[in-house]
Structures are given as C-alpha cells and as structure tokens.
C-alpha positions as CSV (number, residue, x, y, z in Angstrom):
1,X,-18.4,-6.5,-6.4
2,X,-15.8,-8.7,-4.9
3,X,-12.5,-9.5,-7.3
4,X,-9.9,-11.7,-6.4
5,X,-7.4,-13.9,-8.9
6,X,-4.7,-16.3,-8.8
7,X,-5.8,-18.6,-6.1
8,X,-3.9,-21.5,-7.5
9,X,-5.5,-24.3,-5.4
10,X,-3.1,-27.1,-5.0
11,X,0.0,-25.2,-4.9
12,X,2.5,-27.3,-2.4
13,X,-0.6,-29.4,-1.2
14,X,0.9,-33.2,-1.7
15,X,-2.6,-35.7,-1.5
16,X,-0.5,-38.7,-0.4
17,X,2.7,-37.0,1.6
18,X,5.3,-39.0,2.0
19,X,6.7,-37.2,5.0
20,X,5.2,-35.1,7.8
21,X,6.9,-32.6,6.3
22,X,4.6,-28.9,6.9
23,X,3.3,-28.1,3.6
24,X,1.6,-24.7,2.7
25,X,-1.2,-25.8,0.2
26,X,-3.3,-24.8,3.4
27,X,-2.6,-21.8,3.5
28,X,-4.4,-21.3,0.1
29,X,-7.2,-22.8,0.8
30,X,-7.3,-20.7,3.8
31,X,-7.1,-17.4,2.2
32,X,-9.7,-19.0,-1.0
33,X,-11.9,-19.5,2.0
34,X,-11.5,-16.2,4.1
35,X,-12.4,-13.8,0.4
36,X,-15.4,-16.3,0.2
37,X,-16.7,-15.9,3.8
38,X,-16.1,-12.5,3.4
39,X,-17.9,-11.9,0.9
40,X,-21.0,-14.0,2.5
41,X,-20.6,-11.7,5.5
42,X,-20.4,-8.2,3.7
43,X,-23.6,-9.4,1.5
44,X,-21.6,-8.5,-2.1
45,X,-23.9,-8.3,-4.9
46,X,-21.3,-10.4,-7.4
47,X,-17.7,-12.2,-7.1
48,X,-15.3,-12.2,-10.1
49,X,-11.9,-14.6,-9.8
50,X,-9.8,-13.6,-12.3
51,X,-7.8,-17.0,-13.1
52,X,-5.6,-19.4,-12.3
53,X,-8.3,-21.3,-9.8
54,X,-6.0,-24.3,-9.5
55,X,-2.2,-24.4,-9.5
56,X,-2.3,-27.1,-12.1
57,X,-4.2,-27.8,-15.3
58,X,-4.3,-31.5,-13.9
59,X,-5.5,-31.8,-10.5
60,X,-5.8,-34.3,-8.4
61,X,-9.7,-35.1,-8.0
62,X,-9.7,-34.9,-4.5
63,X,-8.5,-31.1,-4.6
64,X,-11.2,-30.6,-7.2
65,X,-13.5,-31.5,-5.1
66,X,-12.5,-29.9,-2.3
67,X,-12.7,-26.4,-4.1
68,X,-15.7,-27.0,-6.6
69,X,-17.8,-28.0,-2.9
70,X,-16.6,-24.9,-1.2
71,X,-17.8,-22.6,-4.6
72,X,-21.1,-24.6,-4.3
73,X,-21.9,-23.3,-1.2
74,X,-21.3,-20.1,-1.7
75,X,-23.0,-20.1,-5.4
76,X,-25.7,-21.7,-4.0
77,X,-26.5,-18.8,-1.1
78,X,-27.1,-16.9,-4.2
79,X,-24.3,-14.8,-5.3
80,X,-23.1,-15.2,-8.2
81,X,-19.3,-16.3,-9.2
82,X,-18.1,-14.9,-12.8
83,X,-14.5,-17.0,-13.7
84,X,-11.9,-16.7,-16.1
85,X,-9.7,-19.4,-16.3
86,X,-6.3,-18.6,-16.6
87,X,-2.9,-20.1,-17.8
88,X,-2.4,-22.6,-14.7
89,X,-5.5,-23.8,-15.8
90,X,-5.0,-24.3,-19.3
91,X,-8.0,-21.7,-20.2
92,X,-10.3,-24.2,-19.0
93,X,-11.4,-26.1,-16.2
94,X,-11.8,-29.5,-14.7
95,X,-15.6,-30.8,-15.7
96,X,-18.2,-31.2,-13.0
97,X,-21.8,-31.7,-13.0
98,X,-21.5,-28.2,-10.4
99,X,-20.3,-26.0,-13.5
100,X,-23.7,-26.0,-14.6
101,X,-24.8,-24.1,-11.3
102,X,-27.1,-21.2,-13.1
103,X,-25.0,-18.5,-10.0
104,X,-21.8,-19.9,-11.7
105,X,-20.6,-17.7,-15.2
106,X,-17.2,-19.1,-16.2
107,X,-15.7,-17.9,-19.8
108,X,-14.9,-20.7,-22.0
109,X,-14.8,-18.6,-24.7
110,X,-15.5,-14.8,-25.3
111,X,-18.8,-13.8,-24.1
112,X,-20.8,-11.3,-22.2
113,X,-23.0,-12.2,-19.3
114,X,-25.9,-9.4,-18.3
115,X,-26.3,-9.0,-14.6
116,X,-28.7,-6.9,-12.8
117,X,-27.1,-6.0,-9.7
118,X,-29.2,-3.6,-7.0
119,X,-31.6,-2.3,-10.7
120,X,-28.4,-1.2,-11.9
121,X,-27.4,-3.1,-15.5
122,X,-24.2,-4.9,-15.7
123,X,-22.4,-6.7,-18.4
124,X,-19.6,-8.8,-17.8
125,X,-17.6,-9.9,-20.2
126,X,-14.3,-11.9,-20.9
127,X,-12.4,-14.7,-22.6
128,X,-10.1,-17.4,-21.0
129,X,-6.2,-17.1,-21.3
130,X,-5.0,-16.7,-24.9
131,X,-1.3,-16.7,-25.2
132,X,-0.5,-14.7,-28.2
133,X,-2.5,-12.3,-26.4
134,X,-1.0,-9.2,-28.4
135,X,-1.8,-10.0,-31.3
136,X,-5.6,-11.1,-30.6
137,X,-6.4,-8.4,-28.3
138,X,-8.2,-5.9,-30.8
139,X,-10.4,-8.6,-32.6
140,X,-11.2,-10.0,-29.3
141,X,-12.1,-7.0,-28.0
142,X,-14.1,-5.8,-30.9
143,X,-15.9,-8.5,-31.2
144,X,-17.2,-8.2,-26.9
145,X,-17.8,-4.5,-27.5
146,X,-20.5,-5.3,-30.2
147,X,-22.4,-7.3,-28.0
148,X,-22.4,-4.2,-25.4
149,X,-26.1,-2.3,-24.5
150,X,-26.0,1.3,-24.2
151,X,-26.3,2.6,-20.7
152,X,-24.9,-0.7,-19.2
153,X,-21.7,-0.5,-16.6
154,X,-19.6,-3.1,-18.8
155,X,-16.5,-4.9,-17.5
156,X,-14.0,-6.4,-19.1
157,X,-12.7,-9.9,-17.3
158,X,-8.9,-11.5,-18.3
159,X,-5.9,-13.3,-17.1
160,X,-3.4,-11.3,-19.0
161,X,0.1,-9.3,-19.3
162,X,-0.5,-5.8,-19.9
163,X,1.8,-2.8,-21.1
164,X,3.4,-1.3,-17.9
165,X,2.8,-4.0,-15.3
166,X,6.0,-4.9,-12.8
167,X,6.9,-7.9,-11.2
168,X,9.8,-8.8,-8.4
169,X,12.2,-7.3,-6.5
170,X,13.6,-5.9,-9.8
171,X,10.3,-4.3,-10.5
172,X,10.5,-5.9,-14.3
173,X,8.3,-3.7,-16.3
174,X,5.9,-5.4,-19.0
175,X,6.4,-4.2,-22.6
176,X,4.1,-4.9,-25.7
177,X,4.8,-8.3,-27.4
178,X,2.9,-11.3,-29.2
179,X,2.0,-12.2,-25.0
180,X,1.5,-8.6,-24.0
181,X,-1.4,-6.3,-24.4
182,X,-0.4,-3.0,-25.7
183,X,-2.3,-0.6,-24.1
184,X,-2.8,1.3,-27.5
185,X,-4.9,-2.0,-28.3
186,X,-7.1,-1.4,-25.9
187,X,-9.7,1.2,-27.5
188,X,-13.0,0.4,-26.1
189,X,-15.7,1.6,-23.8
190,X,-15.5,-0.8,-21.0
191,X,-15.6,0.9,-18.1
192,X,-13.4,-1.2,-16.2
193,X,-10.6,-3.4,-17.3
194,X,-10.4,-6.8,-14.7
195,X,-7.4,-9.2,-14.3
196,X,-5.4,-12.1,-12.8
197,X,-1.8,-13.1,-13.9
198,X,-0.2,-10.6,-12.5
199,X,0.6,-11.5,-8.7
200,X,1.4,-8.2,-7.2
201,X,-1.3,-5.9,-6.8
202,X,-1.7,-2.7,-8.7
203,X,-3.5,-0.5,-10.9
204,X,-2.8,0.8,-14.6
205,X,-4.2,3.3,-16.4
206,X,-5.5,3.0,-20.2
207,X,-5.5,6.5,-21.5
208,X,-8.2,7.5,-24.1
209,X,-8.6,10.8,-25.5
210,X,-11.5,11.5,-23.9
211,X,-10.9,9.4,-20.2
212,X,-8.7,7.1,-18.2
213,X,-9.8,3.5,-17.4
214,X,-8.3,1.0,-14.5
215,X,-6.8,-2.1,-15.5
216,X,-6.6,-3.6,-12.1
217,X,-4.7,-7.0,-10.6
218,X,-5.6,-7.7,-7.6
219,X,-2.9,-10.1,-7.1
220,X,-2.2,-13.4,-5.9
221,X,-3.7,-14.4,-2.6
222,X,-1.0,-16.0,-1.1
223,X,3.2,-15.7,-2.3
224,X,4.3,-18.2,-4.3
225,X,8.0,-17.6,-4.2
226,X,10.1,-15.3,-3.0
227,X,9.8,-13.0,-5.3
228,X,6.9,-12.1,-4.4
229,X,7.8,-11.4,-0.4
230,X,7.7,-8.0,0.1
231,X,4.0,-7.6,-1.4
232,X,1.0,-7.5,-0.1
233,X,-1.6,-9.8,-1.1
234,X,-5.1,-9.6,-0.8
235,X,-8.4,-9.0,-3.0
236,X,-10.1,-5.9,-4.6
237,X,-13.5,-4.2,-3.5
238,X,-15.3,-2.2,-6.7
239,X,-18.7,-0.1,-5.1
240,X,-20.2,1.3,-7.4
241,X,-23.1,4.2,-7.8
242,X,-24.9,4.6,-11.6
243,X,-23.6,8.0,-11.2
244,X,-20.2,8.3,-9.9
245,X,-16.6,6.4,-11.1
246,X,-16.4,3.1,-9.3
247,X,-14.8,3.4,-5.6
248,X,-11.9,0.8,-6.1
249,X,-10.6,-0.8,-2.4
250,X,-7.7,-3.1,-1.9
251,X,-8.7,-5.4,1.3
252,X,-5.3,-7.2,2.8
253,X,-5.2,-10.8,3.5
254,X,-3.4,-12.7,6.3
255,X,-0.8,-14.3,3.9
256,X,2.3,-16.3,5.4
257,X,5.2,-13.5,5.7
258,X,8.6,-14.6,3.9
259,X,12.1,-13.4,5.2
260,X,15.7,-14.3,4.4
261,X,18.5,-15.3,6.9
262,X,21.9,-14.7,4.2
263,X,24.6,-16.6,5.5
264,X,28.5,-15.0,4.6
265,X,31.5,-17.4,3.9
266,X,33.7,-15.6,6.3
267,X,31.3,-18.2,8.9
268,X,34.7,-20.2,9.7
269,X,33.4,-22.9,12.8
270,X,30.0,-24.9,13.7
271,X,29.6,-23.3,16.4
272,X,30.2,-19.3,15.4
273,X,27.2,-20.5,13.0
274,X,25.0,-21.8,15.6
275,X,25.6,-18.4,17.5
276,X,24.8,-16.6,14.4
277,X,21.8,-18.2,13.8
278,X,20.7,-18.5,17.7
279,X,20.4,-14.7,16.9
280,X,18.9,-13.9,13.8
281,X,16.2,-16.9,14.2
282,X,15.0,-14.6,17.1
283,X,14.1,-12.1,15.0
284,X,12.1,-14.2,12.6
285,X,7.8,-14.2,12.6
286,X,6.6,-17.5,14.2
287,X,4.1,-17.7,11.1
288,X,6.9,-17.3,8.8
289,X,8.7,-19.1,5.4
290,X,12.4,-18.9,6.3
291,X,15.3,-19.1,3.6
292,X,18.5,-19.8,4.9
293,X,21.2,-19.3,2.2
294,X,24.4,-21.3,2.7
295,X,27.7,-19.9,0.4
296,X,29.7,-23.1,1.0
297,X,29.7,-27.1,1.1
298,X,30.7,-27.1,4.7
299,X,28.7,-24.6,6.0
300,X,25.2,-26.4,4.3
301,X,26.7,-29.7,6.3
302,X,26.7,-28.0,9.4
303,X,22.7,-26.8,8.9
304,X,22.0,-29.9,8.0
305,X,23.2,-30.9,11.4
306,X,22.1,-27.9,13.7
307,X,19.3,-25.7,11.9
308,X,16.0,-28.3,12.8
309,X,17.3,-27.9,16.6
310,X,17.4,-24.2,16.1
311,X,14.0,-23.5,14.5
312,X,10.3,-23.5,15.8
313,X,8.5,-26.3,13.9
314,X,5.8,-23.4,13.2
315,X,8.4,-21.8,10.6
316,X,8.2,-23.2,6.8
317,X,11.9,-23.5,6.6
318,X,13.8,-23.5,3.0
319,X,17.6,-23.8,2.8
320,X,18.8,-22.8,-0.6
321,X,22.5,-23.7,-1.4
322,X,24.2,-21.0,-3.4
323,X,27.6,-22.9,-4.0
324,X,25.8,-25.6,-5.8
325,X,23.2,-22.9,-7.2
326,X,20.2,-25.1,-6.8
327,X,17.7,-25.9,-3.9
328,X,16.8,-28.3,-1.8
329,X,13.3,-29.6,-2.5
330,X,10.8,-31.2,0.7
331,X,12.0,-34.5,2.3
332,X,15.6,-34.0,0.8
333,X,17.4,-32.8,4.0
334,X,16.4,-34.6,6.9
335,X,13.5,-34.7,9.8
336,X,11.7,-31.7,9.3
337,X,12.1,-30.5,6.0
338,X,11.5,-27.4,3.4
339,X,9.8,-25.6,0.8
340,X,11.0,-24.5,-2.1
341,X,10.6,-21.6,-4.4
C-alpha cells in the first residue's frame, strides 16, 4: 500500500498570471505526479491520500480538471485510490461525473470499504475532517469498529491532530483539545492508524495494554512555508504479510529545498551589500526558494535595486522585510518577483 497526504493542488498556481513571475504550483503537481507513477511502476496493490487533495475548498475548474484527469488514469489501470478529504478541502470535494469511478473510495462520511488485496482481507475505513475532532473521536470510532469482520487487517483513514504530534522549527507538540485526538480516545482494534494534516513526517505510538499501534503522517509532499524547510517530504510504503506487523517505509521525494540569506543592520553601504550577497548567493542550491531578510528601510531599497541582478532566475526568491514586519507578496517588487510564506 502506497500512502501519501496533503498534496494541496493549487497551492501558488495562479490560472490567469498577471506576471511572468515563477510560481511553484508546479512543483505540486510534479511531486502528485511522481507518487502516482510510482506507484504504477512498483505495481502497489492500493493508494490511500490522506487529505487535503486541493489547496482550496474552491478551486478553479481548470485545476480540477487537471488533477481529477491525472487520478483517472491511474484509477482506471486498476488500482484503487481510498481518499479522505481534509480541512483545505472542506471535508469534501469538488463534484465530477469521475468520482463515481468504482477504483475510486473517497469518505464522505464514516464508512468502511472491504478490499481484497493479494487473498488477504482488508478494511479501510475513515471519515472526512471533523473539527471538534476531540470530542467526536470515541463515537466515531465506535461506531467504524462495529462494522469490522474478525480476521480482517483494518485501517483506520483521517486528516487529523493527534496527541504528541510536533510541528516547525520550535517543534510545537500537539496536546488533547476539542481539535485534538487524545490518544487515550483511541481504544480500538485497528491495526493501523492513517493520516494527513500533519505536514512533517513521523510516527506516533497509541499504547494499549496489550500492544502498540502506528499513527503515521506521512507529510506534506512539497513545503508550504518555511516552517516547514528543514523536513523531508515524501510518501509512506506499508508491506504487509497476514502474519507479521506491517513493514512501514518512508520513500523521499524531490521537493524544492528552502534556505535563508539573514541580512544584519550593521550592512552600512550599497555596495558592502552587493559584496555580501555576491557571496552567500554562491552558496545557495540552483533549485532553491530563497528568503532574503532585510532589518531596515534602506537596506530593502537597495535589494530592490541590486538583488534580481544578483540571483539565477532558477531560484524562487522571497524578500521578507523585518522592519516593517510583513512580506512582500508576487509582482509587488519589481521584474522578477517572489513567493511568499
């Protein structure tokens, strides 16, 4: 089984650009399509996305399209898709006559979907994005655990918080609350617990008294921000044999690096910052989102003036102004323009 999450399709990808400004919605679509193709290539037996498919609840129909074609292909080679639709997504998803694909098992609601994968008996269940998630979480999973078979190798699909997760460069830890799962709540007999939300990847344990069962994210698959730009991001292998605990393999994608030029106000003439930059820019990945961070008024007018004749046009460049605490959005600066977080 092939699990990936938080593709959020549409992210930075203007339909009508008003500049020629480089834009990264690409780059998801890229990655979307690289897990896909993989999967094709290494023959899976089933592909679960955990949430978030599209960046926005409203998407533009032309980025619908664009995605919903690329899942019919690969739903209609004949592996299945399982998807959860997460937050972004409103816990639901644009209609389409290609929804009713019979390879295609998205969660509107809380259900369980049997799957029999290589004669071995799978149930997959799940439910769509609920916000008070901690205080629905036992009914919700109550309710799914009824509808399990003995003998089956049951999964449990969501786009949720849990109890323990971390986030940024901070490492903010998740505690229980009325949008966090305790992991008390989570008493069942699932053997594996399945989820987007979370954009870094990592596993937490659920401790029963007689076991310990994965909750796994496997992340985003591309950064979002720059929080987000010293992790990895990539997608989640689960092999399975009816007789042994499922092998769980994290697979590393080809996502656009991020790194930080920090600019100090002691900078006192155009041209010492030219030098300094000349320098540092050197250093920076070809491939790569750039933040240049600018302490005063007069130093951001002097990269206004210099820093497009100083960067390769291949680097996504962002220049965040510190004095005024805010950002510069895309097409705000001049000629060749930025991102923002």
């Amino acid at each position: 089984i092939l699990f990936f999450a938080d593709s959020h399709l549409g992210f930075d990808f203007p339909v009508r650009p008003r500049s020629k400004t480089k834009r990264r919605g690409g780059d998801f679509f890229t990655n979307f399509e690289y897990i896909l193709q993989t999967a094709l290539e290494q023959q899976v037996d089933l592909v679960i996305h955990g949430g978030d498919l599209f960046d926005r609840s409203k998407v533009h129909p032309s980025i619908v399209n664009k995605a919903y074609d690329r899942l019919f292909d690969f739903v209609d080679s004949g592996i299945p898709l399982a998807l959860i639709p997460g937050n972004h997504d409103r816990s639901t998803l644009p209609t389409s006559l290609f929804l009713q694909h019979p390879n295609l098992y998205i969660f509107y609601e809380p259900r369980v979907y049997n799957l029999n994968l290589k004669n071995q008996f799978f149930q997959i269940a799940g439910f769509p994005f609920i916000r008070n998630i901690g205080q629905e979480i036992i009914s919700v999973v109550d309710d799914l655990e009824k509808r399990l078979s003995k003998g089956s190798t049951s999964l449990l699909c969501m786009h949720q918080a849990i109890q323990g997760a971390t986030v940024g460069p901070a490492n903010y830890t998740f505690h229980p609350g009325p949008q966090v799962i305790s992991k008390k709540d989570l008493k069942s007999s699932f053997n594996l617990y399945l989820s987007g939300h979370i954009h870094r990847h990592q596993i937490i344990h659920v401790h029963h008294e007689d076991r310990s069962t994965p909750f796994i994210y496997p992340g985003s698959i591309e950064r979002t921000s720059f929080a987000e730009r010293d992790e990895e991001k990539g997608f989640v292998y689960l092999e399975f044999n009816s007789k042994e605990t499922p092998r769980i393999t994290f697979e590393q994608l080809p996502s656009r690096p991020m790194q930080q030029i920090k600019i100090e106000d002691k900078i006192t003439s155009k041209s010492q910052l030219v030098s300094l930059l000349r320098s540092q820019v050197k250093a920076v990945d070809q491939r790569a989102i750039l933040q240049i961070s600018s302490p005063t008024e007069t130093i951001s007018t002097w990269l206004k003036e210099e820093i497009f004749k100083l960067v390769p046009e291949s680097i996504h460049l962002q220049l965040r102004h510190q004095w005024i605490k805010t950002e510069f959005r895309s097409g705000k600066i001049s000629g060749r323009s930025s991102i923002s977080e």
